[in-house]
N, C-alpha and C positions, 0 to 999 in steps of 0.2 A: 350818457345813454348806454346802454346794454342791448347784446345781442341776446339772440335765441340761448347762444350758448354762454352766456351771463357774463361775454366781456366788450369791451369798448371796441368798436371797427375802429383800424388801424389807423387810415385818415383822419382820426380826431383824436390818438395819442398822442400828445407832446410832444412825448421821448422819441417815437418812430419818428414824429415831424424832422424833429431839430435834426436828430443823429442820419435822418434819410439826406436833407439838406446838407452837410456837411459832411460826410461821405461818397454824396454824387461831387461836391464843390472839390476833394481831397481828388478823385479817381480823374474827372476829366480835366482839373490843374496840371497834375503831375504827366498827364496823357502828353498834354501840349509844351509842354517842359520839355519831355521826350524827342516830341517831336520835333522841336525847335533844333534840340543837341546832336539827333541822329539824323537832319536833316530829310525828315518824312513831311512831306507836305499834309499829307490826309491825317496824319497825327491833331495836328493843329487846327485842326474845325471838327475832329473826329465824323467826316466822313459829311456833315453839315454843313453843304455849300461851298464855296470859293474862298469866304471872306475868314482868315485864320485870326487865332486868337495868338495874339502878341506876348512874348516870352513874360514881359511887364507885367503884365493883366493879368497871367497866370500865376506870380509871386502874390501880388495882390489876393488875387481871389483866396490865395493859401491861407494867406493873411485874414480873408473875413471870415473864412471856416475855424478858424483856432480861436478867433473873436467870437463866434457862435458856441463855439464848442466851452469856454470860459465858463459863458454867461449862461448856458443851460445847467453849467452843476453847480453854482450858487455865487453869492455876493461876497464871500468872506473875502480876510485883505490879503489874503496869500493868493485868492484867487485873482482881485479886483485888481491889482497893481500890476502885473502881466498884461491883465486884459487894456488896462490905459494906456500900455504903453506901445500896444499894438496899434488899437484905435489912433492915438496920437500921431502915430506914422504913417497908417492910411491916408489919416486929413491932410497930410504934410505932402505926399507923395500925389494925391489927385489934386488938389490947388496948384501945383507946381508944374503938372500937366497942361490943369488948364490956361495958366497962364503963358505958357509957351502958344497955344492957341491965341490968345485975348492980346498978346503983347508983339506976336512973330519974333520970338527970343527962343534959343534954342539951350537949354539946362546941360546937357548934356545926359540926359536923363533915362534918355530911350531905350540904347544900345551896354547900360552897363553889364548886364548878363551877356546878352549873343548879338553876335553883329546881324543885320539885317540891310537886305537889300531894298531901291527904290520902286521895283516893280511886282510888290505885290497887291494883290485887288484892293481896290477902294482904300487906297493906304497915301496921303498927303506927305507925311516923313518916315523915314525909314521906322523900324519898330516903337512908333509912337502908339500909343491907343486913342481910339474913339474922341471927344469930348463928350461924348452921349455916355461912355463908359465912365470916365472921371466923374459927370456928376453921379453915377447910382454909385461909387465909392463913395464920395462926401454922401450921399443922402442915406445909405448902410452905416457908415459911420454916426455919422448923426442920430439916427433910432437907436442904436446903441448904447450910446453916448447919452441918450436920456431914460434908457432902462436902468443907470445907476441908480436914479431917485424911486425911491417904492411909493408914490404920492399917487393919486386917481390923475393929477392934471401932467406930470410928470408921462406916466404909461398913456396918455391919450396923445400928447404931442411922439411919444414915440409911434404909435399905433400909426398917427396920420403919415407917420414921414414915410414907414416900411411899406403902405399905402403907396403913396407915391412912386414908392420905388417896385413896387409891382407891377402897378400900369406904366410906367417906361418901358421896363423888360416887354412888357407883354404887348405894347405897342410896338416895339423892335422885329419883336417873332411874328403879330399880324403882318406887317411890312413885307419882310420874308414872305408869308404865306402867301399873301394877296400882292403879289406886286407890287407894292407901294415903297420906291427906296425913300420919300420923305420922310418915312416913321423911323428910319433905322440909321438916315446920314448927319452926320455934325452939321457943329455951325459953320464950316467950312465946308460944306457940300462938297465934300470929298469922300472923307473917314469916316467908316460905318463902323458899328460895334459887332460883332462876329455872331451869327445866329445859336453858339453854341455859349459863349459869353450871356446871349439874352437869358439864355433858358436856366444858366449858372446865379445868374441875379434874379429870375423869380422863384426859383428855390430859396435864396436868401433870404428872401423877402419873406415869401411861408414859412423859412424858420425864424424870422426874427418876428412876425407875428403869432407864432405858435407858442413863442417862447414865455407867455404870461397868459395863460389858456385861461386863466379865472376874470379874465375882463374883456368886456366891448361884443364883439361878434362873436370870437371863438366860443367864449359862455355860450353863448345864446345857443350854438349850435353843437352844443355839448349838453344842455340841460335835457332831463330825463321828462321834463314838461310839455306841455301843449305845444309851446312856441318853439322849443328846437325840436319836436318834431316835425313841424309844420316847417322850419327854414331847411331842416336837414334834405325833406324831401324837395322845395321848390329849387334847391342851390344848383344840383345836376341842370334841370332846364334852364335857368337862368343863365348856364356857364354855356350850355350847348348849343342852343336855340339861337341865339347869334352868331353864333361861328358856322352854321351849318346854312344859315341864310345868306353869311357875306362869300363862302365856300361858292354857293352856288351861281350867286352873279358873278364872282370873278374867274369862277371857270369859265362860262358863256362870253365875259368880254372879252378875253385872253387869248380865244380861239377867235371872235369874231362874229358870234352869234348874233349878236346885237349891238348896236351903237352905245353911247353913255347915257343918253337920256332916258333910252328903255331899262339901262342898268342899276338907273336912278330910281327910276318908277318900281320895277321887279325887288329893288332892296327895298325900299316906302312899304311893298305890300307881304313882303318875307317876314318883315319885321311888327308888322299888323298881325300877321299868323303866329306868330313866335309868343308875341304877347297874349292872345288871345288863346294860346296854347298853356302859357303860365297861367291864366285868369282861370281856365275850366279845370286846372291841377288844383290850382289853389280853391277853390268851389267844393268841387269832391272832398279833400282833405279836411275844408271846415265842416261838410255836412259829417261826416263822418266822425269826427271831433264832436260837435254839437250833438250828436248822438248820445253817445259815451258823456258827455256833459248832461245833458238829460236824463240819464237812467242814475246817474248819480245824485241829479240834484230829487228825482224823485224817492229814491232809497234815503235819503236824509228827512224829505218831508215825512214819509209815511212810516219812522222809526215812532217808538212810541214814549224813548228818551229825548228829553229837548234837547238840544244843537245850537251854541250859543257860540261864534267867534269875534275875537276883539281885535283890533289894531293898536300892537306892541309899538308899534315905531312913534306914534302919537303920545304927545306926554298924558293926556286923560283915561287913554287907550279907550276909545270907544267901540260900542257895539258896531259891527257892520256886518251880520249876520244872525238869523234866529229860525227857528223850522215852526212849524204849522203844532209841535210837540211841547214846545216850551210857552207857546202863547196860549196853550191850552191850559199845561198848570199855573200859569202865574196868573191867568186874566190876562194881559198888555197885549193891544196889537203889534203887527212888524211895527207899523210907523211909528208906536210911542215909545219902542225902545232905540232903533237905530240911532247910533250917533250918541248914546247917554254910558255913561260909565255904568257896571255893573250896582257900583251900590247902592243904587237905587232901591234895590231889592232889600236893601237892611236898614233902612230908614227907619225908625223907634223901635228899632228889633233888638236885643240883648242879647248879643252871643258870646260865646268863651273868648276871651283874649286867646286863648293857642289856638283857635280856631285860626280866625283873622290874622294869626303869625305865622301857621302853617300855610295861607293864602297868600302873603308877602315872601316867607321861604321859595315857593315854588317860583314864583313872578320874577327871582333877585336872582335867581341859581339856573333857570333854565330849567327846570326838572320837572316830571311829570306825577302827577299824586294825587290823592284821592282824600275830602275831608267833607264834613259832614255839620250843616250849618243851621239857622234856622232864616228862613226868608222871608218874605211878608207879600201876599198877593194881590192885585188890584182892588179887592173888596177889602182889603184890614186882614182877612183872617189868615195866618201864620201858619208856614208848611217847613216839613224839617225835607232840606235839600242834601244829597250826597254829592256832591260837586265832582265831577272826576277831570283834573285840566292836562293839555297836554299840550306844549309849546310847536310851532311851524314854522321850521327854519328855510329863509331861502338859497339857492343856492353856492351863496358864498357862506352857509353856516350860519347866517346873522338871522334870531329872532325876529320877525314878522311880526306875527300874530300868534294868538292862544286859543284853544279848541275846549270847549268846557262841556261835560255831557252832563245835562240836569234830570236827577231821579228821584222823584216825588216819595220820600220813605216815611212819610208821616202815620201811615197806617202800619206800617214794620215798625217802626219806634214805639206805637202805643201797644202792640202785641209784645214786642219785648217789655217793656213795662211792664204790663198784667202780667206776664209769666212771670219775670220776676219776683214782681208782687205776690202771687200766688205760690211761687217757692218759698220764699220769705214764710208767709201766713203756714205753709204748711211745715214747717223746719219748725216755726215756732209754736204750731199745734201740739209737734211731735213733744218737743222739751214741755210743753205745758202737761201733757199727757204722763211723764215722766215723772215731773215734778206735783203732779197729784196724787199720782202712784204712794210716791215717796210719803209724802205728808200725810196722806192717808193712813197709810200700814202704821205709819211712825202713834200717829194721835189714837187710832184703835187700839192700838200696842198698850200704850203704858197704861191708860187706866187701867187695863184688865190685869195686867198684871200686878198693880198694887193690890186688887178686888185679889186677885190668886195669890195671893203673899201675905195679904190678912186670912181667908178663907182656911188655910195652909195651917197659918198660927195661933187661928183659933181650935184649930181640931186638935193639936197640943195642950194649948191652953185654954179652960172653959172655966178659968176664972170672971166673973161680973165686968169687970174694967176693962179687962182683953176682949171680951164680946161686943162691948159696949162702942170702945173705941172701933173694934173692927167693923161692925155694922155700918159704921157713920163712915168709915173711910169706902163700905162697897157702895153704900147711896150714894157719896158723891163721886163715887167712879160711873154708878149707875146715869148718875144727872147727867157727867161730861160727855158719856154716851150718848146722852140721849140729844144734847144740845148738837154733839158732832152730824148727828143722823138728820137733826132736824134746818142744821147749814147745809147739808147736803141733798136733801130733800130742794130746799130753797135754788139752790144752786141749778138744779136740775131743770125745776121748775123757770126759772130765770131764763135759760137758754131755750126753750123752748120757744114759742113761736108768740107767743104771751104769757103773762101774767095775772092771774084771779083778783082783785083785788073784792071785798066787802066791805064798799063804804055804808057810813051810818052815821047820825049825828051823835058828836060826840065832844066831850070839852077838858080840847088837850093838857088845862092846866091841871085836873086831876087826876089824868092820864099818867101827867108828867109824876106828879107828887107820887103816885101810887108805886110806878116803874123804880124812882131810888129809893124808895124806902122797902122794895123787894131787894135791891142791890146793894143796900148798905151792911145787911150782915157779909157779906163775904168781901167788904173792904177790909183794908190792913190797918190794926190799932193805929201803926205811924201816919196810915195816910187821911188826909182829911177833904171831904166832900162836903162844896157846899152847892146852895141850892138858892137860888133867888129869880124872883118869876114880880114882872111888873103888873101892878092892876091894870086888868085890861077883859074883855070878852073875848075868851077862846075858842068861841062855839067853831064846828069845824065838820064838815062832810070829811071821812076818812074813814079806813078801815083802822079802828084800835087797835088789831093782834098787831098788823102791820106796823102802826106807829110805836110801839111797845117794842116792836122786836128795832126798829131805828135808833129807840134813845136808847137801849140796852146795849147793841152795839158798841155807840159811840162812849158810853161811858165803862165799857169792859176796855175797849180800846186805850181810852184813856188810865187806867187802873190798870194795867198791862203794860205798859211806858213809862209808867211814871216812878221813880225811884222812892226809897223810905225818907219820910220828911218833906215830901213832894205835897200836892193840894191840886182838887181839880174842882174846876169849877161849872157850874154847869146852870146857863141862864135861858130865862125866858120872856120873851116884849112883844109886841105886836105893835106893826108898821104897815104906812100904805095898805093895810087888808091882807097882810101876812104874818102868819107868826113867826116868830123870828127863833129858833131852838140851837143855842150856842154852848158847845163844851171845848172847853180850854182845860191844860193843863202844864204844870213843870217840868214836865218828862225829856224825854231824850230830843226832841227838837228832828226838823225834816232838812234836808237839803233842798234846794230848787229842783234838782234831777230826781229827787225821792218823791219831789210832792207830784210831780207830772204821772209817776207811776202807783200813786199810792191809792186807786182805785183799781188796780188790774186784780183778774183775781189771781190769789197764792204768792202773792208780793208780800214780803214781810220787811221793815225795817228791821229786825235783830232773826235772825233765822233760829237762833238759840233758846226764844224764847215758843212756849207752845202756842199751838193754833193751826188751824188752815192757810190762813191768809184769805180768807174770802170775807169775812164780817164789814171791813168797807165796802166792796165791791157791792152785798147784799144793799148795803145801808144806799148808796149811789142809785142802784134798781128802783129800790121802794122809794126812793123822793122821787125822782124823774117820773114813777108809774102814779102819783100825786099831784103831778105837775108842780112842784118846786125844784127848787135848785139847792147845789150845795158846794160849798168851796174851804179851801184850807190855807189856813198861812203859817207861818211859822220863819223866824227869825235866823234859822239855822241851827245846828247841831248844838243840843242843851240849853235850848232856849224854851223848848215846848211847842206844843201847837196848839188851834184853835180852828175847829172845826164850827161853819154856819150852814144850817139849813133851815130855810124859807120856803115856808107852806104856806099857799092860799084857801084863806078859810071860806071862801065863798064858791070854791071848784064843785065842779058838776063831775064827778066819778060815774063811769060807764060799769058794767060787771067785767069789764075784759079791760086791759089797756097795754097798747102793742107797747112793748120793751126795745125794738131795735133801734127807737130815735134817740140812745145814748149818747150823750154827750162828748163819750170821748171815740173816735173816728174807727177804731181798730177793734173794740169791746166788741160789738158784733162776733167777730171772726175770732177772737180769743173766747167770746161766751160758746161758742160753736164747740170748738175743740173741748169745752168743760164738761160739755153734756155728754159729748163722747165718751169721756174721761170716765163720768160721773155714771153711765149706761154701763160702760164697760166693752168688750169686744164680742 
């Protein structure tokens, strides 16, 4: 406990105890030593009565102070072997007293210090002691003597015995006080123990119960908690309120006031009030207490963190706590959780292993910390919990129980998501925006400058042949142009919020025939195209431009990958009520990771090679806005690919058909950033 000014009141410091003990034991020993040697009578009871303390009793007492004084500065064996050998000769020295009592044998025992005469007060043999005094030397020695062992059952037997030996003392000095020489004469109804002697043994006594402050009462009444406040305050009346009642009847018989029987009746009803004086102390103090318990238990209900504490000392460690906070997020009443282990809460829930490691860290080490879990609520549906724990030590430092603050971050976990998310999409806008830039300037570039490098050498040269070839080299700069403009038209288009489509009936197989044999002059002599289309009815609701600009795609694509001596094939079936439109080729072959990206737009498997990178991406659009589907495999790097797309011939085409229900998850938000791109700033 602490005072105002944040330190311990001195009656429940150890060290003041012990060292106050054995300093009054050292000053009034050596007083009566004195006394004995300069023959002062008043020396020898220091001024306390008739009855002097004996030269004997004062070696001794020396004896239990240097015993005390041992055993307050610690157990070591430089310390411990002093202290036994002291102890060892107390016990030797008061047994050997009392047996000159028990035996009528005389040791010689008495008078080795100072000789003493047979006429002083209440004194049977010349400088003998007490037997009342012998035994609180064996029962001092004895509480000592099992303060060696540091065991709970070892310090209780010592606790009981210094017990003991405090109510002797203190039975000795009521005697004294009130009259009574039975509390204070031997078994010899003669020799009484010196009232200065009593008050020497229950200081003993409070140092030798002080001296292990972390057990039994003294705890209690040291703890900073409810209950040693509540004993700190009741101990004053408990100690006064009797003595101040027995005070009173034995002054009134002493004098005469009254007879015994009234003296009897007036203590019965002293001690009625005394108590009854303790009961409305103790009253006050609880309502007061319950107060202050009340405002805190209602400060935990009305937090809007749940407040969850467990019992550490229990191997399950169960719930025996939860606020009005916690059973709010989880669903559970108090009653269906008290008493259950926490993990309840994680039951078919998959959390991080260093989650649930960091939760056993904390558990194993004592330490307080903070992790972040996913936990499951009365209804099934799963809330991300920030766990905050914090161990509750009792007063000898030993973990109790765990205090766990539960905070619902399920709605912060999906905000930090999206924003993430939403960095992410925009980091990759930016580089997409970049990277179009790039490809752009790069593809406008070179045609025109071949178109300006013929243009150039023709106006040097106006020979037939130089005109001739240079012409064909600006038309097909002109065409690249015009195809680039027309990707990027599409593109623009694309991202937009829909797509146009013009369907018509229309019959793909001479759609198909028509498109490669547009495409076959500008095949390479080494490469070879071929073309096989199954008997079948390809009649088809479609937009032509649309389908036309799909197979042109995918067989430039493929004619673009494919190396000299390579072959591409490109087939046609109809199945289930779709047409089935397959180009395969020998070319450079996809990785796994290439083919998941190989519809984004501005992806290129060889960067080296020219293009946008958008011609799948487009081809992906226009099937999906068809309602087909399209997919790709490939066997791995120089194996080729083989592109399938599956048209239904029997779809009902709208004039409009939304574009965002792209297949793959991210297009959306990468088609966003194109248009941008493709708009400009």
């Amino acid at each position: 406990p602490m005072t105002s000014n944040g330190h311990e009141p001195l009656w429940l410091n150890p060290a003041v105890v012990v060292n106050s003990a054995v300093l009054l034991c050292v000053v009034v020993a050596a007083a009566a030593l004195l006394g004995w040697y300069s023959d002062l009578h008043w020396l020898r009871s220091i001024g306390l009565g008739d009855v002097s303390m004996k030269a004997n009793t004062a070696v001794a007492l020396l004896v239990c102070a240097g015993i005390l004084l041992l055993a307050n500065y610690g157990t070591t064996m430089l310390l411990a072997v002093p202290r036994a050998f002291l102890e060892t000769g107390l016990v030797v020295f008061a047994v050997a007293t009392l047996s000159q009592y028990v035996f009528g044998i005389d040791l010689g025992i008495d008078q080795l210090l100072v000789p003493a005469t047979n006429d002083l007060e209440l004194t049977s043999s010349p400088g003998r002691m007490a037997p009342t005094t012998a035994v609180c030397f064996l029962l001092f020695a004895a509480a000592l003597i099992a303060d060696h062992w540091a065991t709970q059952r070892a310090r209780f037997v010592s606790r009981v015995i210094a017990v003991a030996l405090l109510l002797t003392a203190l039975a000795s000095i009521l005697g004294y006080t009130y009259g009574a020489p039975v509390l204070y004469l031997g078994i010899d109804g003669v020799t009484a123990m010196a009232l200065t002697t009593a008050v020497l043994f229950m200081a003993l006594a409070m140092g030798a119960i002080w001296l292990r402050p972390n057990f039994g009462v003294v705890a209690i009444l040291r703890e900073s908690s409810f209950l040693g406040s509540f004993a700190r305050s009741l101990l004053p009346m408990v100690i006064v309120a009797p003595l101040v009642v027995g005070a009173i009847v034995a002054a009134g018989f002493g004098t005469g006031a009254y007879g015994g029987a009234f003296a009897i009746a007036l203590s019965a009803l002293g001690s009625v009030i005394a108590a009854g004086t303790v009961a409305i102390v103790s009253v006050l103090i609880l309502r007061r207490s319950d107060n202050t318990l009340y405002i805190r238990e209602r400060a935990l209900a009305a937090t809007t963190n749940g407040i969850i504490i467990t019992d550490h000392t229990k191997p399950d460690e169960p719930i025996v706590y939860v606020n009005m906070a916690f059973c709010e997020i989880t669903g559970y009443s108090a009653a269906e959780v008290i008493g259950q282990n926490c993990r309840f809460l994680n039951d078919g829930v998959e959390n991080q292993q260093g989650a649930r490691s960091e939760i056993r860290y904390y558990l194993d080490t004592g330490t307080d910390g903070t992790v972040e879990l996913r936990n499951k609520r009365k209804d099934g549906r799963e809330f991300w919990n920030r766990l905050s724990l914090a161990p509750v030590q009792d007063h000898d430092g030993r973990i109790t129980h765990y205090v766990g603050i539960v905070a619902d971050v399920t709605v912060k976990r999906e905000q930090a998501g999206n924003l993430k998310v939403a960095l992410e999409s925009a980091e990759e806008a930016n580089e997409l925006r970049q990277t179009f830039v790039r490809l752009v300037g790069h593809e406008l570039r070179t045609p025109l400058n071949a178109a300006l490098t013929w243009i150039r050498l023709m106006e040097l040269d106006d020979r037939a042949e130089t005109i001739k070839k240079g012409m064909s080299v600006v038309a097909q700069s002109i065409e690249s142009q015009s195809r680039l403009i027309d990707d990027l038209v599409d593109v623009s288009r694309f991202t937009s919020s829909e797509i146009r489509l013009e369907p018509s009936a229309v019959d793909i197989q001479v759609l198909l025939e028509k498109t490669i044999e547009e495409v076959r002059p500008s095949v390479e002599p080494d490469l070879e195209l071929q073309l096989v289309i199954s008997e079948a009815d390809y009649t088809a609701t479609a937009d032509p431009l649309r389908l036309q600009q799909i197979i042109r795609n995918l067989v430039s694509n493929a004619l673009r990958y494919t190396p000299k001596g390579g072959s591409i094939f490109v087939g046609l079936d109809a199945k289930d009520g779709f047409a089935v439109l397959s180009v395969a080729d020998t070319g450079k072959g996809l990785s796994s990771e290439e083919i998941k990206q190989v519809f984004e737009p501005f992806w290129r498997a060889d960067a080296n090679l020219p293009g946008l990178g958008v011609g799948l991406s487009i081809v992906s659009a226009l099937v999906e806005a068809h309602g087909g589907t399209i997919e790709v495999k490939s066997s791995g790097h120089g194996q080729g690919c083989k592109f399938t797309v599956r048209l239904p011939m029997d779809a009902t085409l709208s004039g409009s058909v939304p574009l965002h229900k792209n297949k793959n998850g991210n297009e959306a938000q990468q088609e966003d950033a194109t248009a941008e791109a493709v708009r400009g700033d």
